[in-house]
Biopython code that builds the backbone (N, CA, C, O; Angstrom):
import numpy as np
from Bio.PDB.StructureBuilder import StructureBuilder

atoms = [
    (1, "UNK", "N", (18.377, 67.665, 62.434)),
    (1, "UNK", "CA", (18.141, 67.263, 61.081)),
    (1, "UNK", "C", (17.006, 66.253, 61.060)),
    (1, "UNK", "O", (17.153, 65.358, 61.892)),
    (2, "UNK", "N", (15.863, 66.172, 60.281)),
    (2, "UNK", "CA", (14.403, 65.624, 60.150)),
    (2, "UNK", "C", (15.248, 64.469, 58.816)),
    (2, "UNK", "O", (16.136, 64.716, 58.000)),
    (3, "UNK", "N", (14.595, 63.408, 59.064)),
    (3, "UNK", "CA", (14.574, 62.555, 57.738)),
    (3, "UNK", "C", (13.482, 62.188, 57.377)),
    (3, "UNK", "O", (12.596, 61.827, 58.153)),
    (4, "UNK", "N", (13.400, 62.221, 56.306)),
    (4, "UNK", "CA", (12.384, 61.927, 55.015)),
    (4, "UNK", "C", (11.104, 60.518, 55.966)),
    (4, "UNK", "O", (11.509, 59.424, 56.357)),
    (5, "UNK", "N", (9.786, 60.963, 56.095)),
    (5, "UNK", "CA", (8.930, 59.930, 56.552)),
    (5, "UNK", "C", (8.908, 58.722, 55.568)),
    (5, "UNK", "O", (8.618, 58.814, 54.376)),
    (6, "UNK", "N", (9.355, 57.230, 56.422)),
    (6, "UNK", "CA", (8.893, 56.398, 55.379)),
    (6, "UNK", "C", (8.212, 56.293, 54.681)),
    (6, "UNK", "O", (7.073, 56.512, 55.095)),
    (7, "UNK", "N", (8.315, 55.940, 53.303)),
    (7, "UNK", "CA", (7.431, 55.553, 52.313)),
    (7, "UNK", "C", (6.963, 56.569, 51.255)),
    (7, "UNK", "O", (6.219, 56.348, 50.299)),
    (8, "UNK", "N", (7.606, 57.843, 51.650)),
    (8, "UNK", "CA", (7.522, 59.123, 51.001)),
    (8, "UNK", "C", (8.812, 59.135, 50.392)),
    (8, "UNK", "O", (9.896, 59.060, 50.971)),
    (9, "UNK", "N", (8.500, 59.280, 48.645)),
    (9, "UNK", "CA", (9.700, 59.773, 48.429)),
    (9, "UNK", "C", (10.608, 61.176, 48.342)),
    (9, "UNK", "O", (10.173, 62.292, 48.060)),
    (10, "UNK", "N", (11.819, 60.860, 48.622)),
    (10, "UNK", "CA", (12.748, 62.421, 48.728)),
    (10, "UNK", "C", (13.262, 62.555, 47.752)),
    (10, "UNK", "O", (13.461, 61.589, 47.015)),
    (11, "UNK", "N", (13.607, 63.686, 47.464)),
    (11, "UNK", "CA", (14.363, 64.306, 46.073)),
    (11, "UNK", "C", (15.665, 64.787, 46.024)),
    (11, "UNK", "O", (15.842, 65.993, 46.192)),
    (12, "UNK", "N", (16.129, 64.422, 45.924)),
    (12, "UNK", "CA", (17.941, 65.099, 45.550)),
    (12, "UNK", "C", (18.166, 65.724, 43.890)),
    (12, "UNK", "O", (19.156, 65.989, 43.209)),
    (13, "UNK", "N", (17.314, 65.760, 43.769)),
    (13, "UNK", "CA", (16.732, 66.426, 42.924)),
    (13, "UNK", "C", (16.609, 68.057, 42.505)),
    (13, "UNK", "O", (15.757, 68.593, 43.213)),
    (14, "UNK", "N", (17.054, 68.728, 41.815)),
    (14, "UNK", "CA", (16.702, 70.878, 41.709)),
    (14, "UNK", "C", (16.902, 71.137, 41.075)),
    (14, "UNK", "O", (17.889, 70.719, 40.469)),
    (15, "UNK", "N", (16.140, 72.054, 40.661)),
    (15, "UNK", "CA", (16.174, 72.683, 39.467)),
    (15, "UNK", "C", (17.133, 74.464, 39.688)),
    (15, "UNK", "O", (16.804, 75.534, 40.201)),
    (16, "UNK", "N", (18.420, 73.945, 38.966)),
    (16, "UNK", "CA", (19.374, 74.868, 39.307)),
    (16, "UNK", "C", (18.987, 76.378, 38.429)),
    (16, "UNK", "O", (19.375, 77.347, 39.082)),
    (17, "UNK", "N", (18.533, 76.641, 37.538)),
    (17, "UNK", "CA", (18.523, 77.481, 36.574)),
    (17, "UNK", "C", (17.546, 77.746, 35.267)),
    (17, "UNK", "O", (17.105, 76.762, 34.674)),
    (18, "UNK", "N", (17.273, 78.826, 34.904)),
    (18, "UNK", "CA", (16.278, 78.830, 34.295)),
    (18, "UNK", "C", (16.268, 79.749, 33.543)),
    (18, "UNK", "O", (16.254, 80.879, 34.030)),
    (19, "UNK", "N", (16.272, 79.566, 31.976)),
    (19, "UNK", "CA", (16.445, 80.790, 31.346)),
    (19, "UNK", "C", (15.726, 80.535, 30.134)),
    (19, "UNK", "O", (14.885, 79.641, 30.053)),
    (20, "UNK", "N", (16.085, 81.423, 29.033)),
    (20, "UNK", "CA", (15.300, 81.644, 27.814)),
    (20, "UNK", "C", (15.225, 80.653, 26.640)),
    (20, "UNK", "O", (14.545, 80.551, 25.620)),
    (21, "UNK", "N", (16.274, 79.932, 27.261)),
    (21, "UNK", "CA", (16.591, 78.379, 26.088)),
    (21, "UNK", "C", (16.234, 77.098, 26.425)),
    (21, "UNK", "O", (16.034, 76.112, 25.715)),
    (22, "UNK", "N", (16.165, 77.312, 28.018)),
    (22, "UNK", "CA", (15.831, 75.926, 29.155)),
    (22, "UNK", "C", (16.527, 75.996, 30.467)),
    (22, "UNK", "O", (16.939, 77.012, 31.026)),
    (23, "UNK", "N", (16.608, 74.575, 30.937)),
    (23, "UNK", "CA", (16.621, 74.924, 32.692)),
    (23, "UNK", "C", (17.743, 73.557, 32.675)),
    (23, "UNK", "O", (18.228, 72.967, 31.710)),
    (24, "UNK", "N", (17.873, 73.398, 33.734)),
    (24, "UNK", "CA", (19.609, 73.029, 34.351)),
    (24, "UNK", "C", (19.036, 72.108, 35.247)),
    (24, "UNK", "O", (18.330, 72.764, 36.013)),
    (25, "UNK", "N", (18.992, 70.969, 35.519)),
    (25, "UNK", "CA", (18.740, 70.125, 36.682)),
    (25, "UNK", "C", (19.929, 69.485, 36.982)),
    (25, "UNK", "O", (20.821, 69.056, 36.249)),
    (26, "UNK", "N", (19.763, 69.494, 38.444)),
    (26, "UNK", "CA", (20.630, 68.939, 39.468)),
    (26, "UNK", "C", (20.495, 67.323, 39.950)),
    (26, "UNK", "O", (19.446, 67.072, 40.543)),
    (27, "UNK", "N", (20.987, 66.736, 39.852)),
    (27, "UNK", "CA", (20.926, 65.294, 40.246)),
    (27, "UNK", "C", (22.027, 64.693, 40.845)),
    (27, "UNK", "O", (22.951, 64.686, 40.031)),
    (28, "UNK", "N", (22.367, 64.149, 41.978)),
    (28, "UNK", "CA", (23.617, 63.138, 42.037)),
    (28, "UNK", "C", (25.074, 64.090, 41.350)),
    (28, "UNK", "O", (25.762, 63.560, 40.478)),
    (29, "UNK", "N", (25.300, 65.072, 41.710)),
    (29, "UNK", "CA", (26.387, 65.640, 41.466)),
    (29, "UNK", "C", (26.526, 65.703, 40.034)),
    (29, "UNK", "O", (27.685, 65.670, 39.622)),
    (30, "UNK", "N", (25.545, 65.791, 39.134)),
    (30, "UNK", "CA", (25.358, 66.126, 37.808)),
    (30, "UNK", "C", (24.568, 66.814, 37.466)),
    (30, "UNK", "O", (23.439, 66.604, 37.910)),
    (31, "UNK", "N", (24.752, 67.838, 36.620)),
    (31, "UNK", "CA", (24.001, 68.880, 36.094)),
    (31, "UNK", "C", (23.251, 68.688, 34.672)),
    (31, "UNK", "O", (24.141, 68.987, 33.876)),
    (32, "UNK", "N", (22.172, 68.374, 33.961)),
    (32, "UNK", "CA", (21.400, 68.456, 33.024)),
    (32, "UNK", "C", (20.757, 69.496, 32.410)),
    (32, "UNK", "O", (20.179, 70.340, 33.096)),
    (33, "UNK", "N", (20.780, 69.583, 30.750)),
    (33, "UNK", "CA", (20.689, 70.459, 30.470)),
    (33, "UNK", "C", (19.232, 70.203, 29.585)),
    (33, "UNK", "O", (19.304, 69.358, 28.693)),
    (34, "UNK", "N", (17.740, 70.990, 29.824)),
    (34, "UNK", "CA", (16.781, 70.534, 29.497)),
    (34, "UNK", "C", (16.424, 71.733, 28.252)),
    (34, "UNK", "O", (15.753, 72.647, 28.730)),
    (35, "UNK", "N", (16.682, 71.883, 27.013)),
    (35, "UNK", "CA", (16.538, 72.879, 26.281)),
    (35, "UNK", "C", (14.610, 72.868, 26.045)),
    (35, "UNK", "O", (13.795, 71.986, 26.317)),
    (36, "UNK", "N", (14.412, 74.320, 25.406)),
    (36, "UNK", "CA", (12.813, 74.032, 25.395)),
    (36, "UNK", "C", (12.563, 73.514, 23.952)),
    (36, "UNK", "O", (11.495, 73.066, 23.535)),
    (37, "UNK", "N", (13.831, 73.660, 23.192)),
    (37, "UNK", "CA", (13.289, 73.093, 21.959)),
    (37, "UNK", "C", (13.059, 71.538, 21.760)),
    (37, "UNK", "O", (12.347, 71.002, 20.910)),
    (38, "UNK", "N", (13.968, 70.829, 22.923)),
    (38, "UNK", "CA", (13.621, 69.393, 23.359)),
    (38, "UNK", "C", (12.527, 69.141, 24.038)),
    (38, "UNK", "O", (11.921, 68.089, 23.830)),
    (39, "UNK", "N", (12.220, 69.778, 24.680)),
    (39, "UNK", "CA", (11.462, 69.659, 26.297)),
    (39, "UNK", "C", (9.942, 70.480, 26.238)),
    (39, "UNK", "O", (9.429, 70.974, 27.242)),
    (40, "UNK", "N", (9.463, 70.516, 25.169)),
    (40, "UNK", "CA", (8.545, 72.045, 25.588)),
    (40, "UNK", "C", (7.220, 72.430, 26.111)),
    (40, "UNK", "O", (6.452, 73.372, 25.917)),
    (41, "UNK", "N", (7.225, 71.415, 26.809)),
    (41, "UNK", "CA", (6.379, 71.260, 28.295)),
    (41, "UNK", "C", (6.828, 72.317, 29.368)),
    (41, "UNK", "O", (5.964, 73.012, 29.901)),
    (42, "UNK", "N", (7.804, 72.422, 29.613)),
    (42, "UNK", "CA", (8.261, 73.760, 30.475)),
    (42, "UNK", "C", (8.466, 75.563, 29.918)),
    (42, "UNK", "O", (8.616, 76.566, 30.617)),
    (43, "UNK", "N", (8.390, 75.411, 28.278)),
    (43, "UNK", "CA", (8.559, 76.892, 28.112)),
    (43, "UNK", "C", (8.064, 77.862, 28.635)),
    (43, "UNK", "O", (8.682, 78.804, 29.130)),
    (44, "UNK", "N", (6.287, 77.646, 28.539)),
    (44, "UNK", "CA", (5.773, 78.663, 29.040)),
    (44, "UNK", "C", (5.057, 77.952, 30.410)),
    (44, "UNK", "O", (3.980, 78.372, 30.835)),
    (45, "UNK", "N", (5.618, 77.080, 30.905)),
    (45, "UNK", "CA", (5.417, 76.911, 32.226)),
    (45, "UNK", "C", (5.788, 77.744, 33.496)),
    (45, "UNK", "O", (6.829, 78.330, 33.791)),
    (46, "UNK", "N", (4.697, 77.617, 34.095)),
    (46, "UNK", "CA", (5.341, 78.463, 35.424)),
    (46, "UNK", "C", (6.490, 78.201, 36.379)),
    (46, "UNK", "O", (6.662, 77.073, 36.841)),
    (47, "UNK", "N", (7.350, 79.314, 36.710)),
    (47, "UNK", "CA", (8.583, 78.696, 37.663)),
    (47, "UNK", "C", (8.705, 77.914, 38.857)),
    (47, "UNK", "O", (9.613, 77.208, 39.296)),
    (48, "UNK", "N", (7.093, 78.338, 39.441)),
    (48, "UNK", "CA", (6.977, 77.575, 40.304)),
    (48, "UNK", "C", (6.655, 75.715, 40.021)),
    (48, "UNK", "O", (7.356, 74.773, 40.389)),
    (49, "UNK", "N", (5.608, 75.698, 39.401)),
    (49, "UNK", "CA", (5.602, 74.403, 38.709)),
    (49, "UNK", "C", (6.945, 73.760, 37.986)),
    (49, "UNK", "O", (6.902, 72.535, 37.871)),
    (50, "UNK", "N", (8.072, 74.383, 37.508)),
    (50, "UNK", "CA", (9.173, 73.529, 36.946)),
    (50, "UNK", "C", (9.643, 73.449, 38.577)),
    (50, "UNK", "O", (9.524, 72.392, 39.195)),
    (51, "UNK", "N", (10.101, 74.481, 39.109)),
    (51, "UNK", "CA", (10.767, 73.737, 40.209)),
    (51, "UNK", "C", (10.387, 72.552, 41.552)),
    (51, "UNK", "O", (11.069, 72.057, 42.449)),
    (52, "UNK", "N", (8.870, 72.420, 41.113)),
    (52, "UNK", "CA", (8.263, 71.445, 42.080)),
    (52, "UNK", "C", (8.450, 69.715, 41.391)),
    (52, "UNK", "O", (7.484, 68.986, 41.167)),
    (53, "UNK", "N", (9.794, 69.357, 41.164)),
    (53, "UNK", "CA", (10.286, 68.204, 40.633)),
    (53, "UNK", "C", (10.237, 67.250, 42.244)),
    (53, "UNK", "O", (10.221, 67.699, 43.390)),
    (54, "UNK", "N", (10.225, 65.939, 41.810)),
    (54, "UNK", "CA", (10.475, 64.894, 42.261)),
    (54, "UNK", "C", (11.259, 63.470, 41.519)),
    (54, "UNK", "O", (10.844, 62.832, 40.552)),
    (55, "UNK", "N", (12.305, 63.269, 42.191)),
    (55, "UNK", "CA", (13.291, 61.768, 41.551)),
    (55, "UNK", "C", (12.274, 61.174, 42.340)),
    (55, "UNK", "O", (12.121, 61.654, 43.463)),
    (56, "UNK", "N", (11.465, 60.126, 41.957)),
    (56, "UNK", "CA", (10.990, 58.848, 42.830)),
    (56, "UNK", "C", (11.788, 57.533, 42.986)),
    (56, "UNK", "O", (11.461, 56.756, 43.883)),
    (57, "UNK", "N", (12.979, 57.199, 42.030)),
    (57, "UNK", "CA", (13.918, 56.644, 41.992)),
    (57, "UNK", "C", (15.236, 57.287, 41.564)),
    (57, "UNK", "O", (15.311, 58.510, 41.444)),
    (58, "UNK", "N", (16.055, 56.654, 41.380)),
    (58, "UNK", "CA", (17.607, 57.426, 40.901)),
    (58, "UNK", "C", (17.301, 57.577, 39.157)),
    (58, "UNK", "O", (16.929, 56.635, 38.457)),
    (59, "UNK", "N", (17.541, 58.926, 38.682)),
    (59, "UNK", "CA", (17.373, 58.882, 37.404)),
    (59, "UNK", "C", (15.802, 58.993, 36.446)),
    (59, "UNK", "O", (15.586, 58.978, 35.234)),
    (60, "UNK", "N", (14.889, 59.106, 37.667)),
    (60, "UNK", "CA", (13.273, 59.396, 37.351)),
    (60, "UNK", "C", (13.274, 60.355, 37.851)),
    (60, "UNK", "O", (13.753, 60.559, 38.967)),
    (61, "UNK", "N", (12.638, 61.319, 37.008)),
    (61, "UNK", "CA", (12.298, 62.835, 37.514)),
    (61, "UNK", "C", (10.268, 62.744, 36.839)),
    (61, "UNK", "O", (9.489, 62.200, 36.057)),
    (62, "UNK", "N", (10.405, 63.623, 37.782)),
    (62, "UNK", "CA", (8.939, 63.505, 37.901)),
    (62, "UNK", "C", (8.183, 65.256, 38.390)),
    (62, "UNK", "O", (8.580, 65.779, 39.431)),
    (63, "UNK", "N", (7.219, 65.905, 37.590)),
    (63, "UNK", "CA", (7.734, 67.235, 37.708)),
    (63, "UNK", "C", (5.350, 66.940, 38.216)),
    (63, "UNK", "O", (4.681, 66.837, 37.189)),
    (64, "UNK", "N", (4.835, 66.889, 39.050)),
    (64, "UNK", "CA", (3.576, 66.604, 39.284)),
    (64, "UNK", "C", (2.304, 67.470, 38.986)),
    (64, "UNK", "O", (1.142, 67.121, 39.196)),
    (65, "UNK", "N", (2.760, 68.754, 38.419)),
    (65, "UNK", "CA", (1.978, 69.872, 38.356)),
    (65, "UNK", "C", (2.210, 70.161, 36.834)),
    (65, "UNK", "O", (1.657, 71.186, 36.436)),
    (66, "UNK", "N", (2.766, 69.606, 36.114)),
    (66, "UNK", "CA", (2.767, 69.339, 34.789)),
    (66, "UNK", "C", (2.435, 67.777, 34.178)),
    (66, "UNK", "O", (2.198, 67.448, 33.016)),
    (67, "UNK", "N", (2.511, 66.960, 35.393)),
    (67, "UNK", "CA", (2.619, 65.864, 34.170)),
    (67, "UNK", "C", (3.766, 64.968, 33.525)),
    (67, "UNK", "O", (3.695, 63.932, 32.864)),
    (68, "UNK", "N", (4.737, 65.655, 33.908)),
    (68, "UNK", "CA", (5.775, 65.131, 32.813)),
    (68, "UNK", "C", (6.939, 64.147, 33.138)),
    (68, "UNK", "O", (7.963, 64.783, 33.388)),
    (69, "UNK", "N", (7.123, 62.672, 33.220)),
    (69, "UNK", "CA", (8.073, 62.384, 33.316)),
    (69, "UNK", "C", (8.967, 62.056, 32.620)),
    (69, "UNK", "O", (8.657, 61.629, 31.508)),
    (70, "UNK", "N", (10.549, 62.128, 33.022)),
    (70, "UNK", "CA", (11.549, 61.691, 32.507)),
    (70, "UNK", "C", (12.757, 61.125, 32.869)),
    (70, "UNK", "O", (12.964, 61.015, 34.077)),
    (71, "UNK", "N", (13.594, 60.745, 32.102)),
    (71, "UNK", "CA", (14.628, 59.828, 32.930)),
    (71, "UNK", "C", (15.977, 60.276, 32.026)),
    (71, "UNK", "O", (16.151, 61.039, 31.077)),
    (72, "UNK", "N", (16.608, 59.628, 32.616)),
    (72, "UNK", "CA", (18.112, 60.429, 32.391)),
    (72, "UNK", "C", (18.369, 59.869, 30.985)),
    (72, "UNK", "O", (18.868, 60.735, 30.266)),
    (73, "UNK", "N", (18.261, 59.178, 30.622)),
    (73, "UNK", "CA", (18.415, 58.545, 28.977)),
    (73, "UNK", "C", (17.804, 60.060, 27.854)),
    (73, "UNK", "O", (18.372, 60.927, 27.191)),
    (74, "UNK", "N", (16.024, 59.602, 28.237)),
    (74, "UNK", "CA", (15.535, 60.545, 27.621)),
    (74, "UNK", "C", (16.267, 62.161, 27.462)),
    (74, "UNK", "O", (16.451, 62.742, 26.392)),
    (75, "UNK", "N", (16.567, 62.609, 28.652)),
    (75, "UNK", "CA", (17.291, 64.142, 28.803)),
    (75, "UNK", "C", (18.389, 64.299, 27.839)),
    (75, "UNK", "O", (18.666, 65.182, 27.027)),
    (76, "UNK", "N", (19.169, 62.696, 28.311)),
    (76, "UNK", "CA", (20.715, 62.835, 27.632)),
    (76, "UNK", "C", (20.834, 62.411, 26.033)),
    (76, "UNK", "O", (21.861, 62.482, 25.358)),
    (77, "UNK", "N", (19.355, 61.891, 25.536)),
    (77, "UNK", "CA", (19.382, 61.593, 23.896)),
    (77, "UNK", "C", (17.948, 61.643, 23.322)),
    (77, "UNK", "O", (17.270, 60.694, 22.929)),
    (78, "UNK", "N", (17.540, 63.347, 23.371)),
    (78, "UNK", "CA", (16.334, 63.435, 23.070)),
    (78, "UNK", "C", (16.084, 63.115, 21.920)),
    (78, "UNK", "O", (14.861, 63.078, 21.784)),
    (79, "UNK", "N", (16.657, 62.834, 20.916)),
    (79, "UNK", "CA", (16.599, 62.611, 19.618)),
    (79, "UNK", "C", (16.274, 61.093, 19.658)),
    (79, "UNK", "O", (15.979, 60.634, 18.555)),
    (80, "UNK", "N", (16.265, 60.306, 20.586)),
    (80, "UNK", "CA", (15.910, 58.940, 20.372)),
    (80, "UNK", "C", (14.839, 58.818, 20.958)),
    (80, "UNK", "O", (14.421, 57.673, 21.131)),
    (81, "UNK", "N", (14.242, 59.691, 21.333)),
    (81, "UNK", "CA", (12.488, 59.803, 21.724)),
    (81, "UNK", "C", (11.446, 60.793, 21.415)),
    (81, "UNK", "O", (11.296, 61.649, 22.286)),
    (82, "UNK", "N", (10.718, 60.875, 20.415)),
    (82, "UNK", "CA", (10.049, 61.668, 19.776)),
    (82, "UNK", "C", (9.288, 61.934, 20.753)),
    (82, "UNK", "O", (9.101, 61.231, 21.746)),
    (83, "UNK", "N", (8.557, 63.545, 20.363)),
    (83, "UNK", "CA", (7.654, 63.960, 21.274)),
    (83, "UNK", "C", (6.312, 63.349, 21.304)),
    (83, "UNK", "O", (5.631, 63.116, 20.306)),
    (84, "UNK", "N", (5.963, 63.094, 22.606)),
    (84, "UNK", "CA", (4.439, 62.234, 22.582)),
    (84, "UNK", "C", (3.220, 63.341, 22.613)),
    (84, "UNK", "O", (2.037, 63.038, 22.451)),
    (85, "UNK", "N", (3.801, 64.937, 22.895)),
    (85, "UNK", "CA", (2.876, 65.643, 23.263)),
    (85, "UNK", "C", (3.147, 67.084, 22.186)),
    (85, "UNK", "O", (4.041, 67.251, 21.355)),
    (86, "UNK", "N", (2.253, 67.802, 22.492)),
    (86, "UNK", "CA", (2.546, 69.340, 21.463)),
    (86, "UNK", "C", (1.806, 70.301, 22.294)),
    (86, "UNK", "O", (1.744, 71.485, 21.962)),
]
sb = StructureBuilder()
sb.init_structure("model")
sb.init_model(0)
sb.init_chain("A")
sb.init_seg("    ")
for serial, (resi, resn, name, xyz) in enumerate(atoms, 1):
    if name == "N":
        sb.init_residue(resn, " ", resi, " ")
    sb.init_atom(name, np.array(xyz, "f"), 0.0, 1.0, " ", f" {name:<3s}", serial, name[0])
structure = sb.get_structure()
């Protein structure tokens, strides 16, 4: 078993699922549910690009080939953060 080179961060982090409404992330034994009508930076994103996520801390997701970060607040009460982008 290899561990993570210092100073690089690791991800516990995945993107479990992916379908026509949105995608499912994995975190810390919790599952998130990212709809595209919240989120819609990923609709017509490529699969490969949603699944190339990074947590850089617990609860920061960080997706690098889009751009987009977010944190578990934002996911869990999109309605208390308007979209910054279109």
């Amino acid at each position: 078993m290899n561990s993570p080179v210092h100073g690089i961060p690791s991800s516990g982090a995945e993107i479990t699922n992916i379908s026509s409404h949105g995608l499912w992330l994995l975190s810390n034994d919790h599952e998130y549910f990212l709809s595209y009508e919240d989120f819609p930076w990923f609709k017509d994103a490529p699969v490969g690009k949603i699944l190339n996520i990074q947590e850089p801390s617990p609860g920061h997701f960080y997706w690098p080939d889009l751009d987009v970060d977010l944190g578990v607040d934002t996911i869990e009460h999109p309605e208390r953060y308007p979209l910054q982008a279109k």
